[in-house]
C-alpha positions in Angstrom: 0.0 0.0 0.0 1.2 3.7 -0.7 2.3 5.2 2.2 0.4 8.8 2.7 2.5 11.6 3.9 1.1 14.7 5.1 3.6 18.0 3.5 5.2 20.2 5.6 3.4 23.1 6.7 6.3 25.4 5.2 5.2 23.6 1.9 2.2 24.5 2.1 2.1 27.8 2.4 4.9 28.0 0.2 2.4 26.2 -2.6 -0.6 28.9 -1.6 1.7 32.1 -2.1 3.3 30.3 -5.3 -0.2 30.0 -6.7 -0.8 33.6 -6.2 2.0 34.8 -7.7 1.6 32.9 -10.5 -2.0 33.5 -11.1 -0.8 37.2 -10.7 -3.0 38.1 -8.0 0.5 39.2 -6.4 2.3 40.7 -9.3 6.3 41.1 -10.2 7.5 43.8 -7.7 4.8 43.6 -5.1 6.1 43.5 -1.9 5.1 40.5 0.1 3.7 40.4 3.9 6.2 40.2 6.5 7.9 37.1 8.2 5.7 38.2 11.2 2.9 39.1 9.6 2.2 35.4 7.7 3.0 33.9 10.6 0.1 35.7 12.8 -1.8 35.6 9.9 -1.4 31.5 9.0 -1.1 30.8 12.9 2.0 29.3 12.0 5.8 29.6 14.0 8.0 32.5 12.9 10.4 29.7 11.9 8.1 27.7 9.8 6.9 31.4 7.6 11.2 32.1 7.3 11.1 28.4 6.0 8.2 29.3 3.6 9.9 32.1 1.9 13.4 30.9 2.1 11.8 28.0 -0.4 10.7 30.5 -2.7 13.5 32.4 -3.0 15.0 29.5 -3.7 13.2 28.8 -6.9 14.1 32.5 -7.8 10.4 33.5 -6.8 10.4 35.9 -4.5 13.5 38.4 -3.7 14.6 39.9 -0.3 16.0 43.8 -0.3 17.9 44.9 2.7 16.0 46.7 5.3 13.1 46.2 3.4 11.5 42.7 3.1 10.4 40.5 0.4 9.2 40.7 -3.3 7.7 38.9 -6.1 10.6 38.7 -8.7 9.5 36.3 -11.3 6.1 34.6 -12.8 5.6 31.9 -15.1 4.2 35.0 -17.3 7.1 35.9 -18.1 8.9 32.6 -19.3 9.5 32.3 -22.9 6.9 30.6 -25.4 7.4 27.0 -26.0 9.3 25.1 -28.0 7.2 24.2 -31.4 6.2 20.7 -32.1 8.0 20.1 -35.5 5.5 19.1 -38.6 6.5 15.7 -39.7 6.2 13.7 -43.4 5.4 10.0 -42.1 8.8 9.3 -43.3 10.2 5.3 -42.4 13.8 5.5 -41.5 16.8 3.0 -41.6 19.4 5.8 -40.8 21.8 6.8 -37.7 23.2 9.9 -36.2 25.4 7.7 -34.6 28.8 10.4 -36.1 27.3 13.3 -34.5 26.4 11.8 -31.1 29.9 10.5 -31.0 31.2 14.0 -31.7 29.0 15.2 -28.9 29.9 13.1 -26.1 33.8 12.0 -26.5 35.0 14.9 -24.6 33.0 13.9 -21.8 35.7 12.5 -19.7 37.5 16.2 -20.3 38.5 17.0 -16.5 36.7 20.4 -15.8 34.2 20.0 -18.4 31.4 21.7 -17.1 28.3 19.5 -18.1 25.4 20.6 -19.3 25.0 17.3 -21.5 24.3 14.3 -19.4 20.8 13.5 -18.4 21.8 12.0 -15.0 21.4 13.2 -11.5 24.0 15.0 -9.7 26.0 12.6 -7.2 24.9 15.1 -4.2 21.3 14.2 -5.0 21.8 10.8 -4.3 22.0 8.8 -0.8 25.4 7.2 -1.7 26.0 6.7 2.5 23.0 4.5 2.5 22.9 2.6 -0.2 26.3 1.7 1.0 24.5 0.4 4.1 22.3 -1.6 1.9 24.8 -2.6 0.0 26.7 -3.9 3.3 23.8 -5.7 4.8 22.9 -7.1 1.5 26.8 -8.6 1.3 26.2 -9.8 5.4 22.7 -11.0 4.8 23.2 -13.0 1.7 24.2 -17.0 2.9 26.3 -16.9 -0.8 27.8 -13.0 0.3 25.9 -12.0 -2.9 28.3 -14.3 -5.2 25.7 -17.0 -6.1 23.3 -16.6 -9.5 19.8 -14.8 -8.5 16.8 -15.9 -9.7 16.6 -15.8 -13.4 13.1 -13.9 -13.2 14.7 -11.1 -10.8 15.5 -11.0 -6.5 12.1 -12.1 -5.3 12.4 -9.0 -2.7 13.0 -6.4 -5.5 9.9 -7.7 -7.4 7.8 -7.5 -4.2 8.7 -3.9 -3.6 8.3 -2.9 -7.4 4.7 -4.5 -7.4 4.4 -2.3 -4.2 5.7 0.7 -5.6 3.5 0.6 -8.9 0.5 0.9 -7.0 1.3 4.8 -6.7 0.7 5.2 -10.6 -2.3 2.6 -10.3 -0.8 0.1 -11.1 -2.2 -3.6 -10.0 1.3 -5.6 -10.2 1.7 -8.8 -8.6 5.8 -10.0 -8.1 5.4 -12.6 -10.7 4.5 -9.8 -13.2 7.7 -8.2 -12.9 11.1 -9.3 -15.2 14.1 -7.1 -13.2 16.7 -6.4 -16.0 20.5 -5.1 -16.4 19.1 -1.2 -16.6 15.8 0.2 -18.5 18.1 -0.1 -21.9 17.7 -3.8 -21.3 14.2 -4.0 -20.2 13.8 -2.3 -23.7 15.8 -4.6 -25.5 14.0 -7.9 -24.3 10.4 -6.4 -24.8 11.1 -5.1 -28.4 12.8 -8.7 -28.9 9.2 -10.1 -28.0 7.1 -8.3 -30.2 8.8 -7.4 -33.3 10.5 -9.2 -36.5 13.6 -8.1 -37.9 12.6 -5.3 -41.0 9.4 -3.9 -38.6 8.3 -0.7 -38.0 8.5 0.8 -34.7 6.9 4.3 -34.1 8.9 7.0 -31.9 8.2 9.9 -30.2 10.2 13.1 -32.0 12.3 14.2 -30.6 13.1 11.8 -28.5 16.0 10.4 -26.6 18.5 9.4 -29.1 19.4 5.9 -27.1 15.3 4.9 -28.2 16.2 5.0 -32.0 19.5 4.0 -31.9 18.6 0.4 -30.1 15.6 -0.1 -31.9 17.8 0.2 -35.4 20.8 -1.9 -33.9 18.3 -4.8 -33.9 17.6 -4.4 -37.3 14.0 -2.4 -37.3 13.0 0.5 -38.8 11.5 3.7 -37.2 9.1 6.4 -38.0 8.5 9.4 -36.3 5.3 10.4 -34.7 4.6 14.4 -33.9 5.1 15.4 -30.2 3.5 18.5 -28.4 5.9 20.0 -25.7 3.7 20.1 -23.1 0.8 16.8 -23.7 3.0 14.2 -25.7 2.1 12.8 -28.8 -0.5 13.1 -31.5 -2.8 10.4 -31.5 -4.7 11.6 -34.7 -1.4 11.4 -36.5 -0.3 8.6 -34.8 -3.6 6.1 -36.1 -2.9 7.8 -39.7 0.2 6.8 -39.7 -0.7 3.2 -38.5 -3.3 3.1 -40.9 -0.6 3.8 -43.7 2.0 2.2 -42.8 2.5 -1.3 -41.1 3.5 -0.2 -37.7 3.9 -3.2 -35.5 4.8 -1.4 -32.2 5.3 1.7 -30.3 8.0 2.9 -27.8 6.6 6.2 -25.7 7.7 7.7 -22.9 4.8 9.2 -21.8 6.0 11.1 -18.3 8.4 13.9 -18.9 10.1 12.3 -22.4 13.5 13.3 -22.6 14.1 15.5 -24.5 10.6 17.7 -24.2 9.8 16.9 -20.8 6.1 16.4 -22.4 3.8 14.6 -20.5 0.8 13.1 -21.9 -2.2 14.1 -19.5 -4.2 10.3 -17.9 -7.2 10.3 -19.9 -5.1 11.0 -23.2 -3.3 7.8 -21.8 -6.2 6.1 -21.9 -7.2 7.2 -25.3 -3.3 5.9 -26.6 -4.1 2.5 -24.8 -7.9 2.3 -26.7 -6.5 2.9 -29.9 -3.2 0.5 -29.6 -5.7 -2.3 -28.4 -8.2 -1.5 -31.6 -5.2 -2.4 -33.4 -3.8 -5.5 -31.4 -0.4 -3.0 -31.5 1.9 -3.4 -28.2 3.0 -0.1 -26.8 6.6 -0.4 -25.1 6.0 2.2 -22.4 9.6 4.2 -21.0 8.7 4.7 -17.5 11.9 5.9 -16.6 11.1 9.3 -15.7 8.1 9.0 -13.6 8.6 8.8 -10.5 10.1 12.6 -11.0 7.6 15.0 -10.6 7.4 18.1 -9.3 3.4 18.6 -8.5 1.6 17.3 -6.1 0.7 13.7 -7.7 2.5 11.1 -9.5 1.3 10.6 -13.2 -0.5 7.5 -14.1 0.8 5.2 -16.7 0.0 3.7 -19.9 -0.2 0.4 -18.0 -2.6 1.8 -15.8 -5.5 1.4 -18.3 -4.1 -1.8 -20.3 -6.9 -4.6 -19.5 -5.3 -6.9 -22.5 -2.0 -7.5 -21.6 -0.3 -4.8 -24.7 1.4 -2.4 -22.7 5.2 -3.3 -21.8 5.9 -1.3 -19.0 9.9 -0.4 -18.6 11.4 1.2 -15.9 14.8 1.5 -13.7 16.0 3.0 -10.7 19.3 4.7 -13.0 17.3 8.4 -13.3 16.3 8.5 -9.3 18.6 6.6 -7.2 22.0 4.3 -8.2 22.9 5.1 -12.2 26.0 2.8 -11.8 23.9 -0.2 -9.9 22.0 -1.1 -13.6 18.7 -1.8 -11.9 15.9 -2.2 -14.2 12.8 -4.4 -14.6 9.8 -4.6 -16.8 5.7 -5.3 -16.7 5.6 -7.2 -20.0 1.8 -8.0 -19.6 0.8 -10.9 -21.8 4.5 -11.1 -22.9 5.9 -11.9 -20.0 7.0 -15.6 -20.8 8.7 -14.6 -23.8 10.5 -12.0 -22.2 11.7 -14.2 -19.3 12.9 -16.5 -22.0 15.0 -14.2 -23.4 16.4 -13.1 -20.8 17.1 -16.4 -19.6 19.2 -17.1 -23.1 20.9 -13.2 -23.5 21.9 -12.7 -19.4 20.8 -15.6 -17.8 20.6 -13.7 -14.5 21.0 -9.9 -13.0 23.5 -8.8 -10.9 22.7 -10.6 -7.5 23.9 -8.0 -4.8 22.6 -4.7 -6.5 19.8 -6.1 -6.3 19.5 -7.1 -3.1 21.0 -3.9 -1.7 18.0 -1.8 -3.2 15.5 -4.5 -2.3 16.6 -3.7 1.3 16.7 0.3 0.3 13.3 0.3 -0.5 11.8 -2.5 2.2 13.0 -0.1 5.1 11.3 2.8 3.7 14.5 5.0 2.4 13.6 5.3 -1.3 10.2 7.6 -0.9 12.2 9.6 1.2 14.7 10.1 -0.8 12.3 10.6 -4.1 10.8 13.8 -1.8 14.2 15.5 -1.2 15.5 14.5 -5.1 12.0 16.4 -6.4 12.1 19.0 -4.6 15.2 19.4 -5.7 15.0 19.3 -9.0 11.9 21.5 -9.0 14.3 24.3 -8.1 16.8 23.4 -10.2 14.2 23.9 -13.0 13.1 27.2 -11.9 16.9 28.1 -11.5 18.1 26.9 -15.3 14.8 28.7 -16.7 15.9 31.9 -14.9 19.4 32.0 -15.5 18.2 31.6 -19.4 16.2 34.5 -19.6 18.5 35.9 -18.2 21.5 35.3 -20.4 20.0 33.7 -24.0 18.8 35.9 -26.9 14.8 37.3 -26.3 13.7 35.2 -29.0 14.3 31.8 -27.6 11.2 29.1 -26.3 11.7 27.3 -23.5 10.1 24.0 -22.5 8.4 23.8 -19.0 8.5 20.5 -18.1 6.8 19.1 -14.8 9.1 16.3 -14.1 12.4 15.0 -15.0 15.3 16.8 -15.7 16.0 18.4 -19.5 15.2 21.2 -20.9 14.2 21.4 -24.3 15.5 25.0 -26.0 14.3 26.4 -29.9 17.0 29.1 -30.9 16.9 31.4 -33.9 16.0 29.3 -37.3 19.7 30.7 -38.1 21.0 28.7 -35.5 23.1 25.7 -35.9 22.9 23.8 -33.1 25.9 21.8 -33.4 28.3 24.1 -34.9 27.2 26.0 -31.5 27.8 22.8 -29.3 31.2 22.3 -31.1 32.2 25.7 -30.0 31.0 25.7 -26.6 33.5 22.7 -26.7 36.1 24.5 -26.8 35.3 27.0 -24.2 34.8 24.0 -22.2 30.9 23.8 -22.0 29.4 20.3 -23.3 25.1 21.0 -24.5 23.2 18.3 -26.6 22.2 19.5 -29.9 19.1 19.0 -30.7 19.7 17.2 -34.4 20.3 13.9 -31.8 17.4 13.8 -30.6 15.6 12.5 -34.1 16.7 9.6 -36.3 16.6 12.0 -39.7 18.5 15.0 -38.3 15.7 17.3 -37.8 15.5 19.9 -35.0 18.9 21.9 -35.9 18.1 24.9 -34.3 17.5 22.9 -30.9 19.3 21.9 -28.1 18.7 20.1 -24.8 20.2 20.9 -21.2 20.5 19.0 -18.7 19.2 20.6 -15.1 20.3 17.8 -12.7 24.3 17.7 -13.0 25.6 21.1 -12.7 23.6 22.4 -9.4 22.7 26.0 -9.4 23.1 27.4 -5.5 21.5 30.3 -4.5 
């Protein structure tokens, strides 16, 4: 069962003043009540109303002026537009940017490099002290010390605590659903293995994270690109169309905060992408990775959530919110599920035993929802921080994603701009950004680029 816990009464009447600023009934420049005054007012601690405001300021909200108190400084009026989807010709493609990503990222081990290019959290958002606990009472706990083969299917622990911890996106998972795999790459891997021929048609998102396209054409499939709104995911009208003319045979979405438009498809239009797959008998491989996230006040529902035939492969890892370098991933492959343990059983045999264990242990004591509330709040900031410092500092005519989860940033420059020729600059000033002609099999989006919010942490 999902643990219920009550906010912080800081956090509340952080969220209450946020609102108002944000609706504008507090403008940009209004002076704000004093530290004294909410606290009368909200029958709250002088402490607790200090805490209230000091979390606003954080996000770049509010602003205090010596000897004089505190003011609205910024709304979400005054970010820049968003990003354009980008019109698409349902165009199958057998091609690679495989050159250009490798141009990107081989200066990543550059010492110095400051990093705006990797979509992984920072190592100070992360509890590495205890996971190293786990990881030492998983070593003292195991009768092998971890060095015997786990159970082909996954640590029967870790599958009981991910069928616990899908019920918070509605999920109704029972351990033997659940496949753990070598990382969410993997998961993907075995799932597309299970439901597709070599020469199929897979539909993407675009953009999209440049890892999806490059897997799905390594085992020998083609791709085609479906149209994406920054803010609610993809088109489904252009997504049956293009079923309709071509022979898709299955779809890989990440439909919570896709990386790199931090898009997230609203529940019922979930729903509606699960009816329409099922009209079709098409499975949906659905990239979870992302979800757990969020920055509001209520964690997304999944595709899975509304699949009642067994077509939605759910995928998922603990890479993006707690241990990157543990490779702890597992799957929901609905009616699949069989084939998917099969190959697993022939491609890896078995995960690594005491990673698994160690975050078994991690989330059975209660750490990991604790740690996912500090990590979001977090990167909530961190978002309102990046989007600041960009208005700040990039040309006027720039649009801005405003992502509710994750952590990228999705930028549209000038049409003049050439996104890589600026990335291979920045290079050389040491700066690393993703340009945005990665993030699509065909090289589109060249005025684009993507940055990363979670590895370079802005104090302030």
């Amino acid at each position: 069962m999902k643990t219920v816990h009550k906010k912080h009464k800081y956090l509340q009447i952080a969220e209450k003043i946020e609102e108002l600023i944000n609706d504008e009934t507090l403008k940009i420049g209004e002076k704000l009540p004093s530290i004294r005054t909410v606290s009368t007012e909200q029958g709250i601690s002088m402490g607790t109303a200090f805490q209230a405001y000091y979390n606003l300021e954080a996000k770049g909200l509010i602003e205090t002026r010596p000897k004089s108190g505190y003011y609205v400084r910024l709304n979400n009026v005054r970010f820049p537009s968003l990003p354009k989807a980008h019109p698409l010709e349902p165009i199958v493609n057998e091609g690679s940017v495989q050159e250009m990503i490798d141009a990107v990222f081989k200066h990543l081990g550059t010492k110095d490099l400051i990093n705006f290019s990797i979509g992984s959290p920072s190592m100070t958002l992360l509890p590495v002290a205890k996971l190293t606990k786990s990881i030492v009472h998983a070593f003292r706990s195991s009768p092998h010390n971890c060095i015997a083969y786990e159970d082909i299917q996954g640590n029967p622990e870790l599958r009981k605590q991910i069928a616990k911890l899908s019920f918070n996106w509605g999920g109704r998972t029972k351990p033997d659903d659940v496949v753990v795999t070598s990382g969410c790459m993997k998961a993907l891997v075995m799932c597309l293995k299970a439901v597709t021929n070599i020469g199929d048609v897979v539909a993407i998102e675009s953009p999209t994270f440049f890892g999806i396209f490059q897997l799905i054409q390594s085992l020998g499939l083609k791709t085609i690109e479906i149209t994406t709104d920054p803010f609610e995911g993809i088109d489904l009208k252009y997504l049956e169309k293009t079923i309709k003319k071509f022979k898709v045979k299955a779809c890989v979405f990440v439909t919570n905060f896709n990386n790199p438009l931090g898009s997230c498809m609203p529940d019922n239009k979930k729903k509606e992408l699960v009816e329409v797959l099922a009209k079709y008998q098409l499975p949906l491989i659905e990239d979870d990775i992302y979800g757990e996230l969020y920055y509001g006040k209520q964690r997304p529902k999944t595709c899975k959530s509304y699949d009642t035939e067994g077509l939605v492969l759910y995928c998922s890892s603990f890479s993006k919110s707690l241990a990157p370098g543990y490779r702890v991933g597992w799957c929901i492959p609905g009616k699949f599920t069989d084939k998917v343990k099969q190959l697993k059983q022939i491609h890896t045999v078995a995960s690594t035993t005491i990673t698994q264990v160690a975050i078994a242990h991690f989330l059975q004591i209660g750490r990991f929802e604790y740690h996912l509330r500090s990590l979001r709040k977090s990167l909530h900031t961190q978002c309102f921080r990046y989007t600041q410092a960009i208005l700040a500092y990039f040309p006027k005519d720039i649009k801005v994603s405003r992502p509710k989860g994750g952590f990228v940033l999705w930028i549209e420059l000038h049409v003049n701009v050439n996104s890589f020729d600026l990335c291979q600059r920045a290079i050389r000033q040491g700066i690393s950004i993703a340009p945005g002609r990665i993030f699509s099999a065909d090289e589109k989006y060249r005025n684009y680029l993507r940055i990363a919010i979670a590895g370079l942490m802005i104090r302030t």
